[in-house]
C-alpha positions in Angstrom: -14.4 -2.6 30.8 -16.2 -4.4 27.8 -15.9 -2.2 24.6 -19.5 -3.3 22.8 -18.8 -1.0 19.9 -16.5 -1.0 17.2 -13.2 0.0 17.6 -12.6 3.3 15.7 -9.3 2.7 14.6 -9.5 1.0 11.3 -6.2 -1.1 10.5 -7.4 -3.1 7.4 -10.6 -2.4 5.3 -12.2 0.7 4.9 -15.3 1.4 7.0 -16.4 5.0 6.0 -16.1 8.5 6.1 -16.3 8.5 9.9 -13.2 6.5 10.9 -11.4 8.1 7.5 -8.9 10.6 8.5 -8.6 13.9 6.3 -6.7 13.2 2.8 -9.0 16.0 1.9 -6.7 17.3 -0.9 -5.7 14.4 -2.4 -9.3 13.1 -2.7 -9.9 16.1 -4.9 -7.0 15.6 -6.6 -7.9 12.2 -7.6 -11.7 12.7 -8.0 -10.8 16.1 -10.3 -8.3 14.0 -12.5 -10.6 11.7 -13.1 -13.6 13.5 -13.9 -11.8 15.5 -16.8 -10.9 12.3 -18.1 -7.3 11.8 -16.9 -5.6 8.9 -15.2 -3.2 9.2 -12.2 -0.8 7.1 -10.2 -0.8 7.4 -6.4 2.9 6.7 -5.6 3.5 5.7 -1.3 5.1 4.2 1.3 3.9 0.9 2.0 0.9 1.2 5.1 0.6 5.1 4.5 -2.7 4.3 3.3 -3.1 4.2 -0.4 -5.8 1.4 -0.7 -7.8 3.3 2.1 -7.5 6.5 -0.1 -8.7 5.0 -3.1 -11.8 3.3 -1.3 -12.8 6.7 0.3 -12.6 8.2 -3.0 -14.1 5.3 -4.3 -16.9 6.1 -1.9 -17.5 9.7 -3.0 -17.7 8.7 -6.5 -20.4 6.5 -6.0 -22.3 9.0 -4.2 -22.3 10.8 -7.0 -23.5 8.4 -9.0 -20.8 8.7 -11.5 -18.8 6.4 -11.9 -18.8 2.4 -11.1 -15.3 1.2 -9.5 -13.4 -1.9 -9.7 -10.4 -2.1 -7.4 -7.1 -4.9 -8.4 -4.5 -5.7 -5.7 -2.3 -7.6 -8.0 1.1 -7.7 -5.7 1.0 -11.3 -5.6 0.2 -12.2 -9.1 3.0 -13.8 -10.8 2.4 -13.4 -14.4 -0.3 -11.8 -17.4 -2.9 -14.3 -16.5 -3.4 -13.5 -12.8 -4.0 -9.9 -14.4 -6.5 -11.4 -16.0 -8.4 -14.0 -13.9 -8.7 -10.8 -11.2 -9.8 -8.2 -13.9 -12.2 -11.0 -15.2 -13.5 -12.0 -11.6 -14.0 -7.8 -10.5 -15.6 -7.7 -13.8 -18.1 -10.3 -13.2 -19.1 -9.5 -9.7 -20.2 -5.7 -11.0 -24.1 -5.5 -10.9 -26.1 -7.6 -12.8 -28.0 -10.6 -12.2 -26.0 -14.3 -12.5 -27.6 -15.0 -15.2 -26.9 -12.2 -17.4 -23.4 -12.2 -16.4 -22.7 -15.7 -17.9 -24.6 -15.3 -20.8 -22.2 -12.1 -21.2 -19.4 -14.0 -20.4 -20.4 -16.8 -22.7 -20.2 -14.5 -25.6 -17.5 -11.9 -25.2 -14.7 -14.7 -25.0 -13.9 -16.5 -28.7 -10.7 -18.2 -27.5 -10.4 -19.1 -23.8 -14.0 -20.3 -22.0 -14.4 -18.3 -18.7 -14.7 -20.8 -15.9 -17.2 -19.5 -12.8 -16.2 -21.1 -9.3 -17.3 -20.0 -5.8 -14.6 -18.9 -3.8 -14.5 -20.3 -0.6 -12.9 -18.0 1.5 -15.1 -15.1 0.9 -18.6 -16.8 -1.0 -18.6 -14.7 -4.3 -18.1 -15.6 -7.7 -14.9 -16.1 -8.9 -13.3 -16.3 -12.3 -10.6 -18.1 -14.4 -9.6 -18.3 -17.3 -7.4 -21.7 -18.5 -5.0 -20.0 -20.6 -2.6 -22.4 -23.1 0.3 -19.5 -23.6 1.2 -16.4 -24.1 -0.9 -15.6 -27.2 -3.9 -16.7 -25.5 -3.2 -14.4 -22.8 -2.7 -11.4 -24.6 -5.7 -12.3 -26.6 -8.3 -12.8 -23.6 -6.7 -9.4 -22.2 -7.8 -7.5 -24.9 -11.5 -9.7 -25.0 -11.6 -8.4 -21.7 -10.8 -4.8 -22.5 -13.8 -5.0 -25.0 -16.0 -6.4 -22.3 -14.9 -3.6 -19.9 -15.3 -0.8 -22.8 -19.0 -2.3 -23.5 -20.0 -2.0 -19.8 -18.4 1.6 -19.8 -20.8 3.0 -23.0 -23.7 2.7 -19.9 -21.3 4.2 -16.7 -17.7 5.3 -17.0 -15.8 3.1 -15.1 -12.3 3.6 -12.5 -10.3 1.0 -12.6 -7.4 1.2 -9.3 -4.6 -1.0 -10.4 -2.5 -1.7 -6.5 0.9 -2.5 -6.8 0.9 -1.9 -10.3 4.8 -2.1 -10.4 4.6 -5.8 -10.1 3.8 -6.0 -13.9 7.5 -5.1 -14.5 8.0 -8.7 -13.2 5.8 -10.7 -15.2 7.7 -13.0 -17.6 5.6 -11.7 -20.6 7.7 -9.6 -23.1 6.8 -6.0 -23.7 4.2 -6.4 -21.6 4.1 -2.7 -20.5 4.1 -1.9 -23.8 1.0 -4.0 -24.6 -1.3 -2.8 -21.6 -0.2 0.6 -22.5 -1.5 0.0 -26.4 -4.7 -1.7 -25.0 -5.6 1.1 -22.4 -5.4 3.9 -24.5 -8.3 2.3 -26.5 -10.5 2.4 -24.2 -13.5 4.9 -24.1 -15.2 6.5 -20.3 -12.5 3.9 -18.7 -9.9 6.2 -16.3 -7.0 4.3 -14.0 -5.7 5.1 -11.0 -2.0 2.7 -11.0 -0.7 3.0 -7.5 2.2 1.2 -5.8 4.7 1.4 -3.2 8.0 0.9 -5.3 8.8 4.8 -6.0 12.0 4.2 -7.8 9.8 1.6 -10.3 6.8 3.6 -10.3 9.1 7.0 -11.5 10.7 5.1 -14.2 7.6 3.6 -15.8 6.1 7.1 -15.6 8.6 9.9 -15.7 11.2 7.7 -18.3 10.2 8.6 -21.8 11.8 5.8 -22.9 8.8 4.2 -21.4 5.1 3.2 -23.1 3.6 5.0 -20.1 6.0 8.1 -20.2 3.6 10.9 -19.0 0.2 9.2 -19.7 -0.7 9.8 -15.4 -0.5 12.8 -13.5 1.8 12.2 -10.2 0.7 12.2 -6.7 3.1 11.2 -3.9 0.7 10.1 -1.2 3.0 11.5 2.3 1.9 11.3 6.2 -1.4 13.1 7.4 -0.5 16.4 8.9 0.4 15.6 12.6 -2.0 18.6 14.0 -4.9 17.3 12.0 -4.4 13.5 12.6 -4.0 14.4 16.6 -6.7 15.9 16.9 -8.8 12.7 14.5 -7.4 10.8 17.3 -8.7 12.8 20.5 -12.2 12.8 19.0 -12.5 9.4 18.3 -11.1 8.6 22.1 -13.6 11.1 23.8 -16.5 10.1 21.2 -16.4 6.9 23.0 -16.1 8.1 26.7 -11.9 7.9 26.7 -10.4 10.8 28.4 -6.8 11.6 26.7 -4.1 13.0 28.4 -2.4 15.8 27.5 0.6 14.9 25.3 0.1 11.6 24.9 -0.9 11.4 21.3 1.5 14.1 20.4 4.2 11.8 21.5 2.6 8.6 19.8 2.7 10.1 16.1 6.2 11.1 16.7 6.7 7.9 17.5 4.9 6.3 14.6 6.6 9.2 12.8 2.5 9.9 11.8 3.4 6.8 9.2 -0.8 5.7 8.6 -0.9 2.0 9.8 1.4 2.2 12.4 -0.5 5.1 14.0 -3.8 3.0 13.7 -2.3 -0.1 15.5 -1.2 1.8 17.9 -4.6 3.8 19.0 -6.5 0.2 18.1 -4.3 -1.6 20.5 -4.9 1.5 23.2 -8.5 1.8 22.9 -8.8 -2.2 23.1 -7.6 -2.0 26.5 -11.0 0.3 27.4 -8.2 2.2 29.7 -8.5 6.1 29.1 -5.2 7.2 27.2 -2.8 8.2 29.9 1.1 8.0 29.0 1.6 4.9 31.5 -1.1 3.0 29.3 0.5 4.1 26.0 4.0 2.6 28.0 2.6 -0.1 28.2 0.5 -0.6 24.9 3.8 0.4 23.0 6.3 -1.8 25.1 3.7 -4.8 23.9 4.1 -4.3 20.6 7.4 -4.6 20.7 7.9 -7.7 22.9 5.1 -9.4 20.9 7.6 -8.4 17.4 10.9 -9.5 19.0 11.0 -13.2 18.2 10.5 -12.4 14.1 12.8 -9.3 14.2 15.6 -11.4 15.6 15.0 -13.6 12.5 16.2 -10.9 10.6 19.7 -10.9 12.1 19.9 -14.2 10.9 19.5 -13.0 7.3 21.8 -10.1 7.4 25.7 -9.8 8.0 26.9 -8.5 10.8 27.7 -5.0 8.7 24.3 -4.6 7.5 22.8 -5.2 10.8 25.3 -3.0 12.3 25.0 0.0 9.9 20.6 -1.0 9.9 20.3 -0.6 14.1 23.0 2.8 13.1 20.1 4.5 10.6 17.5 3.3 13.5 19.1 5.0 16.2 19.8 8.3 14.3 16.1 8.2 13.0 16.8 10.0 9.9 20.6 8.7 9.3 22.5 11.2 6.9 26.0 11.5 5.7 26.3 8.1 6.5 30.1 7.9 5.0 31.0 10.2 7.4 34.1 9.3 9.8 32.3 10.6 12.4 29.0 8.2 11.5 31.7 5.7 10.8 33.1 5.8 14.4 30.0 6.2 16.5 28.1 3.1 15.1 31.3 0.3 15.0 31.1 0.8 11.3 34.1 -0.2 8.7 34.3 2.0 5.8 32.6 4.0 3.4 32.6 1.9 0.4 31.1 -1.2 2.5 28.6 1.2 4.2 27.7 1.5 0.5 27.2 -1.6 -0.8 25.1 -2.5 2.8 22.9 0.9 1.8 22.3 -0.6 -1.4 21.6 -4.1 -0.3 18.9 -3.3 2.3 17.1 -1.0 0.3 16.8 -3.9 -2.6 15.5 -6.1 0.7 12.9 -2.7 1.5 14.3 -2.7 4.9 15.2 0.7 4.2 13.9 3.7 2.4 15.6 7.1 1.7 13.5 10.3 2.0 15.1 13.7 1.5 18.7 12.7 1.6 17.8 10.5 4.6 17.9 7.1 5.4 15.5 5.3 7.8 14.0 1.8 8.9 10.7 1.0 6.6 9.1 -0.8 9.9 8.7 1.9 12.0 8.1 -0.8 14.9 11.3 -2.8 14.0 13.0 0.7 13.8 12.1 1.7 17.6 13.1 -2.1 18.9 16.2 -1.2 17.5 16.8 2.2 18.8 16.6 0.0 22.3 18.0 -3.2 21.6 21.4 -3.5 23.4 23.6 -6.1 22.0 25.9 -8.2 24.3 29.7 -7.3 24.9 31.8 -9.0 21.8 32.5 -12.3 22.4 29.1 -13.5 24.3 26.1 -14.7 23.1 
């Protein structure tokens, strides 16, 4: 069967309200910090679905006509001055006409020039700024700060900060410190700092040995309600002529543990096959995913030892591995001991190949955590 319309399950992007699933409370959440002029930080999981959270709530700010919005995804910046050429190229993409931007642009900036390129991935307007030092950079940060406060006198603006933990990184000294001073001067600006590093996130927050000690509310964003999200998922199916059988979703977000992306590939991968969802389609559909994953999760064998690949397939298999020093936990997983089961615990979290929720320990990629569960290793002493 041809599927001619667009597949309902969004795995990247955010397309709308329609293919948005719930988050009704955290939307008001966000939207009712914001409009009393606090700022908050959205704390997750990577994949749960921050990024499409803040674009839905993005979406009903603008419908309001509120607020303008400038979203930052700055995981892969290295240091202050990717900061600021992505602040500086959001800031010149906001509406106005070309013209008007550069002659802005021209003026606000007294010691670095602004230099305007096309990007050629995506065709818009990008901008960077060829900073000398660190000086420069701190100066050109606040330039832009003033620049962002000007554009705010006319419409308060949101600025989502993704990843937001990756500042503690930068090379910069104090550089929390200095973003911290710089924000707080700002007038109808509000943040929303979000990022997957909870432990990071808590510390630069909750620490009050920390510039931002307190300056956010706190919202940890958890999995959809598995009620509400199964029945998202039957809708979408029999909106476009899928008949779903009974228990078949039910066991897919236990099986995705209802964890946001995983749940998505799942039902994108099942309504690609234009198939109606029966549990020997979803067999197959999830027996594909795997296989297609096998030759990179291998590769991660070759990075661990064999303890921490033993005692990593052990908190696979339990699913939720607790009292993991146990003897008994010990015996039934070919583990050594409880101080080497310790150091393993703490070097696969540093490598987020693990996570701990509620005293429990489990596999971050929930597909790499079901291969295991039914990987069978050979007999010691074969390959």
């Amino acid at each position: 069967m041809q599927i001619k319309s667009m597949n309902p399950f969004i795995i990247r992007e955010y397309k709308g309200k329609r293919y948005f699933c719930d988050r009704e409370k955290e939307t008001k959440s966000i939207i009712g910090a914001l409009q009393n002029g606090r700022d908050i930080t959205l704390v997750s999981l990577r994949k749960m679905g921050k990024t499409g959270l803040i674009m839905h709530t993005f979406e009903e700010l603008k419908k309001k006509n509120r607020f303008a919005t400038i979203y930052l995804d700055i995981y892969s910046t290295e240091n202050l001055k990717g900061l600021i050429n992505q602040l500086g190229t959001s800031l010149f993409r906001m509406k106005k006409t070309f013209g008007e931007k550069m002659e802005e642009f021209l003026h606000s900036f007294r010691y670095v020039r602004p230099i305007v390129s096309i990007d050629q991935l995506t065709g818009f307007p990008s901008v960077s700024f060829m900073i000398a030092d660190e000086k420069e950079a701190r100066n050109t940060l606040e330039e832009l700060f003033d620049l962002l406060c000007e554009r705010a006198k006319k419409i308060p603006i949101v600025i989502a900060i993704d990843e937001f933990q990756q500042i503690g990184n930068y090379p910069e000294k104090n550089i929390e410190a200095m973003i911290r001073g710089m924000i707080q001067t700002l007038s109808n600006v509000r943040f929303i700092f979000s990022g997957s590093n909870r432990t990071i996130l808590t510390r630069m927050f909750q620490d009050a040995t920390q510039p931002f000690y307190q300056s956010t509310d706190m919202l940890y964003l958890v999995e959809i309600d598995q009620p509400i999200y199964e029945k998202f998922i039957k809708a979408q199916f029999i909106k476009h002529s899928l008949q779903v059988e009974e228990g078949v979703i039910t066991e897919l977000l236990i099986w995705c543990r209802c964890h946001t992306w995983y749940v998505q590939y799942v039902c994108n991968k099942l309504y690609e096959t234009g198939k109606n969802i029966s549990k020997e389609n979803y067999t197959s559909v999830q027996r594909e995913i795997l296989t297609n994953r096998e030759p990179f999760y291998l590769e991660h064998r070759s990075m661990l030892t064999r303890h921490q690949w033993q005692l990593i397939k052990a908190i696979a298999r339990s699913d939720g591995a607790n009292m993991i020093t146990s003897g008994s936990f010990i015996k039934q997983n070919d583990l050594s001991n409880a101080s080497t089961i310790k150091r393993g615990i703490e070097s696969l979290l540093q490598k987020e190949m693990i996570f701990k929720k509620n005293e429990n320990f489990y596999v971050y990629d929930v597909f790499f955590s079901r291969w295991l569960e039914m990987r069978i290793d050979p007999p010691k002493g074969t390959t």
